[in-house]
Phi, psi and omega in degrees: 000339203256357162304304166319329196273311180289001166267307155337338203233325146322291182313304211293312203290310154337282168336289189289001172291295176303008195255280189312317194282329170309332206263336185297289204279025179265293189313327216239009179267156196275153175280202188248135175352136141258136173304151159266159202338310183280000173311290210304338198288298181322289212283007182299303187282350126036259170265334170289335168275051169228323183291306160321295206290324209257352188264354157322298150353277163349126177276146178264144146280137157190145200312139163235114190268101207276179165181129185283113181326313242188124169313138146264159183213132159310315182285003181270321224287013222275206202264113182122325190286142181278167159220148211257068174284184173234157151289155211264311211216141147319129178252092202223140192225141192041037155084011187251096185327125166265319159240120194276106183348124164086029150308138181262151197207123165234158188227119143324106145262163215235339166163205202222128145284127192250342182226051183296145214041195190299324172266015165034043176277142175307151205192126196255143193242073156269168216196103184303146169257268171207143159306076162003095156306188170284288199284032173069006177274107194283130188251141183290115195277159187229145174307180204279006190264341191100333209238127257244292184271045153250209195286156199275144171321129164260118189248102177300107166274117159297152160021024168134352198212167202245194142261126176303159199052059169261173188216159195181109173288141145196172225256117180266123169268099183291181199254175208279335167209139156273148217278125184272299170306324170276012191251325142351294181291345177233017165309129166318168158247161201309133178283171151280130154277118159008300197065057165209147141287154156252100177274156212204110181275156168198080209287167176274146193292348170302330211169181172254119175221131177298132180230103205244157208204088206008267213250338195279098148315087182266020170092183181251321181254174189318082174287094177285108194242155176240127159251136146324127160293151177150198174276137169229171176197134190215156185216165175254127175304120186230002157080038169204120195334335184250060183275147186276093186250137196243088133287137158216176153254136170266168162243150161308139182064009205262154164252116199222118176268153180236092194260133167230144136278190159301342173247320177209192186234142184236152192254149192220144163285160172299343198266304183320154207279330194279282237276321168312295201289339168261330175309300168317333192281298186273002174287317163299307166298356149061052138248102160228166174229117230259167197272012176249344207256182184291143159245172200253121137291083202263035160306313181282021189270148163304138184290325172313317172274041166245341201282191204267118197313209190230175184256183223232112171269141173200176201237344198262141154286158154213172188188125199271118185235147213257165186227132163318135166314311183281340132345260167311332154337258183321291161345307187286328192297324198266337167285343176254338190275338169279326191300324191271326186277337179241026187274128163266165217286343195232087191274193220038245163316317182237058190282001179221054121309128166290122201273151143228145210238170207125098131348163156316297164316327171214153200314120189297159164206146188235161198264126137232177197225108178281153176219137174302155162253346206205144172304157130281091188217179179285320182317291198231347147336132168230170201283132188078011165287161160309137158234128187256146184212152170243169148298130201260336182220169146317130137286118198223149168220131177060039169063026167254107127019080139284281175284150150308089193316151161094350177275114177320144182193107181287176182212143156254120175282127180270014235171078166237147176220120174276160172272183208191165188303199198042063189015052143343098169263151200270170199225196213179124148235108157267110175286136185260154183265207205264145165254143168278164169238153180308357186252000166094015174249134185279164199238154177281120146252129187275092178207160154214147167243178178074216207203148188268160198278160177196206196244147173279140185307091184253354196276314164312324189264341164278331181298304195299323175317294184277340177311324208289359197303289266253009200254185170275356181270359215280310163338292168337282171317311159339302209296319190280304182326299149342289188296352194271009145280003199233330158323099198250140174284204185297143177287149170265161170227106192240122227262172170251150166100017164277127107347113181230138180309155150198153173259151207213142216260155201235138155312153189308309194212142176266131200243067175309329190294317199304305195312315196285336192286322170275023194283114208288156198260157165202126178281130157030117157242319194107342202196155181252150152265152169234121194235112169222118199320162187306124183093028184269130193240171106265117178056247174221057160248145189240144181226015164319178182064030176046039164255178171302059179289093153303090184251158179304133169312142170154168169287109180283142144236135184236164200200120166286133180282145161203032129082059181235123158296005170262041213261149216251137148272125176247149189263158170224136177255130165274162165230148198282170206075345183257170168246152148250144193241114178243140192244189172246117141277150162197049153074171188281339177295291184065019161296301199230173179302326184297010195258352189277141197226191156263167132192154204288144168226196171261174158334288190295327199265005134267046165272337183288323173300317178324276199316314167327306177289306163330318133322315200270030134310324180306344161271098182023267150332358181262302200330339193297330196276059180284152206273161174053341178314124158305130185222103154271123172226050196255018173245352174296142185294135149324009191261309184267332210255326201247022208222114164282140168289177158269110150033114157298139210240153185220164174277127169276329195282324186280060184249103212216093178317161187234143215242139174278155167241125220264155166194175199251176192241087158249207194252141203215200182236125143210176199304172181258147190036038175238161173275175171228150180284141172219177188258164187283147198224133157328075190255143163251140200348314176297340187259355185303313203296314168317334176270330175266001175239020159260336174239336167211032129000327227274134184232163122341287005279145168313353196287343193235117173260213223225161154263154163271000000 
């Protein structure tokens, strides 16, 4: 055993010799060669033509922007039924066309998710086929997946349906090299240019924003404009001194989106996912203009009424509701006819020079104009309460201060009628009392305002009840029949900042010393007033809305914006102290719009316009225009207000209402020339048209037609 062990422990010793010396001639043997730089250099193209090879290999894709013909309906949609695009854009590669603009594309449909994703909206399920080269070849469109046999495109349906022109990206696969000579040979030959771009407004779904391109409005909503080539530089009217302008260039044939908001404007390719997500939105909200259909052709517009304004002052909102030429027409026509029946002979300064009328024999009378201070109503008036009115203007005879601008004069009611069932409506009869005068002797006014209360035409709506048993409407009426003694009408109101005529009696003989001895004294002021109807500019201020415009005394030219190039600007010399009151005229013609004009009148010859706004405060957005609201511009620079501009240019095809926008009513940039909308107002019949065209009035101009 003890041999076994010491032969044993030799070999184990033997081993770990032979181990160490192997590990010895290792360490110590040379390493292996590494290449040098230039090796390493060599084998570089190498691997890049190998990288070349395999991405040659490769199949290419490139984006196709499809846009559909023909309404889809979930009920149109079933299975197996086509749906019909066009290609949007040249599709060009390696400097070549492959697909041409209006390639037909059908897509296989395979059914409707009627209530798919989170919003459980409908969602159409189809499957592109292939697409026509120039050179006859169908190249196969592959889904947004890549993949040709996966799952079919979901094209997200409004409100049941998909809208022609809806637009939907995907993928065209070209072939792995292209045949360059037959695709040479079957290149178009080159067109003549249009000599226009084609621009494409595209507002955000929050709203609408006024898109102005210098004196030229090019709209809000979703829009086809045909331009001259060339540099533009546009802005969105945003009601501020710092306005934000988008210079571009257009090309001749070139095609251009204008994505705007509330602040500015951006130029976007068709292909972007923003410029896509907004075509689709309005095209389901159908404010369009199809992209086969008329466009506003602004080629003839003078290139001067692009450049860039000065910016455009206001104290307001305004929000453009659009009007027929013949329209404003008839309007201005109804507006010269209370002006000529109520006019006195001397406007301006000396606009309350007394008319007086009369014999020798009786007592002379003359027109003034009261203005309320404080409401009235039926509601809670009682018989023999009070009403208070000031004097709106001087009353003067033989150029002496009789009545005083500015003098109280109470009224008592004589006369309340509450409203009551059957649509009653409630009434007011106001005795107006005696005006002093400056010398402290009071004058008779032969006058009562408001109305007496009464019933609404009601014998129609009980005929239409019972005619109606016998109808498919007949429940209803049942129903309505009862209730029409419990139907009570309207509270009356005579509103405060309303305005009224009145005659007021003169004495027999004027005693002037006393009159020179009492003459009001009037101070310093700095500035003329100015009252001027809804569309009213001086230059590139806007002063509409019969409010208290405070301007520096000098010569104004002014203008009613009515988006013409013939528009008559009239000049004025202010004086400081004084008021002026401005109306719409149009002259002995009175044909067409371009015949509408401003022109100075009295107190009395806008009352009925006065009175138009003063109703509509009852709407939110009105309140900014209160009739008399003080507006100072006598620190606006004389840069903007006193200078005519160039003629303001509008789309005629595009009369298309414009949704308002809140803003707040400081001194702003604003939109141009608009009117304002008001609510129906109790009138008579000769002044309705005059009121919707002092209040929601505004056209286009004419200057520009449309394309197919």
């Amino acid at each position: 055993m003890n041999r076994v062990s010491s032969v044993a422990f030799r070999v184990a010793v033997a081993a770990i010799i032979l181990c160490f010396g192997v590990s010895r001639l290792q360490a110590q043997a040379p390493a292996s060669p590494v290449p040098d730089a230039q090796d390493s250099r060599m084998s570089a193209p190498a691997v890049s033509a190998a990288a070349q090879t395999a991405k040659s290999n490769a199949p290419k894709q490139a984006p196709l922007l499809l846009e559909l013909t023909k309404e889809v309906t979930t009920k149109s949609a079933k299975p197996g039924a086509e749906a019909h695009f066009r290609v949007v854009e040249d599709v060009i590669e390696d400097g070549l066309l492959v697909i041409a603009e209006g390639a037909k594309v059908v897509a296989k449909i395979e059914g409707v998710d009627k209530h798919a994703g989170p919003e459980k909206i409908p969602v159409l399920l189809a499957r592109f086929g292939t697409v026509k080269t120039v050179t006859g070849e169908q190249l196969p469109i592959v889904s947004a997946t890549g993949n040709q046999n996966g799952e079919p495109e979901k094209l997200t349906m409004q409100f049941n349906y998909l809208p022609p022109g809806m637009r939907k990206m995907v993928e065209v696969r070209l072939p792995t090299e292209l045949e360059r000579e037959r695709l040479l040979a079957a290149q178009p030959k080159p067109e003549t240019p249009p000599g226009y771009a084609t621009v494409y407004i595209l507002p955000p779904e929050s709203g609408r924003a006024d898109v102005w391109c210098g004196a030229v409005n090019i709209g809000g909503v979703l829009s086809k404009l045909l331009l001259r080539p060339g540099n533009y530089s546009c802005r969105v009217e945003r009601f501020s001194p710092q306005e934000s302008y988008l210079d571009f260039h257009v090309a001749d044939g070139g095609t251009y989106y204008l994505l705007t908001d509330s602040e500015s404007v951006n130029l976007a390719q068709a292909t972007t996912a923003e410029a896509l997500e907004r075509w689709n939105w309005n095209r389901w909200n159908r404010f369009y203009i199809s992209a086969g259909g008329k466009a506003v052709d602004l080629t003839e517009a003078d290139p001067e009424a692009f450049q860039k304004l000065p910016p455009l002052v206001s104290d307001a909102r305004d929000f453009p509701y659009f009007r027929a030429p013949e329209f404003l027409t008839q309007a201005a026509r109804a507006q010269q006819r209370s002006s000529d029946a109520q006019e006195s002979p001397a406007p301006g300064p000396a606009a309350g020079s007394a008319t007086k009328t009369g014999g020798s024999d009786t007592r002379p009378t003359t027109l003034m104009v009261l203005e309320q201070t404080e409401d009235v109503t039926s509601k809670k008036a009682k018989t023999a309460d009070e009403a208070h009115f000031q004097v709106v203007e001087d009353v003067t005879d033989a150029g002496l201060v009789v009545i005083a601008k500015g003098t109280e004069v109470k009224g008592r009611v004589e006369r309340v009628d509450k409203r009551g069932g059957w649509g009653k409506d409630g009434g007011l009869i106001v005795r107006v009392g005696p005006v002093p005068t400056v010398t402290g002797e009071e004058l008779p006014v032969a006058s009562t305002l408001g109305q007496k209360g009464g019933k609404r035409d009601v014998k129609g709506g009980l005929a239409a009840a019972v005619g109606g048993i016998g109808t498919p409407a007949g429940p209803l009426a049942l129903v309505i029949l009862p209730l029409l003694p419990f139907i009570k009408g309207n509270h009356y109101v005579m509103r405060s900042g309303t305005r009224y005529k009145v005659e007021v009696t003169l004495p027999p003989q004027t005693d002037r010393a006393r009159l020179l001895a009492a003459q009001p004294s009037r101070e310093s002021t700095g500035y003329a007033t100015v009252y001027a109807p809804p569309g009213a500019w001086c230059g590139g201020v806007y002063i509409g809305g019969y409010r208290k415009v405070l301007l520096r005394p000098g010569t104004y030219s002014c203008r009613l914006e009515i988006f013409s190039p013939q528009e008559s600007y009239v000049d004025f010399v202010l004086s400081e102290g004084h008021s002026y009151y401005l109306a719409v005229d149009c002259g002995a013609n009175c044909e067409k719009p371009d015949d509408i004009r401003l022109k100075l009148t009295t107190a009395a010859g806008v009352v009925d316009a006065w009175n138009s706004c003063i109703q509509d405060q009852r709407i939110s957005w009105m309140q900014d225009h209160t009739p008399g609201k003080t507006m100072d511009l006598t620190k606006i620079d004389p840069g903007y207000i006193r200078p005519k501009l160039s003629p303001l240019q509008g789309m005629a095809c595009a009369l298309t209402t414009h949704v308002p926008f809140s803003q707040p009513a400081q001194f702003h940039i604003d939109q141009r020339g608009q009117f304002f909308q008001g609510s129906l107002v109790s009138i008579a019949p000769g002044q309705e048209q005059l009121r919707d065209f002092i209040l929601g009035g505004r056209i286009h101009g004419t200057s520009f037609g449309c394309r197919d």
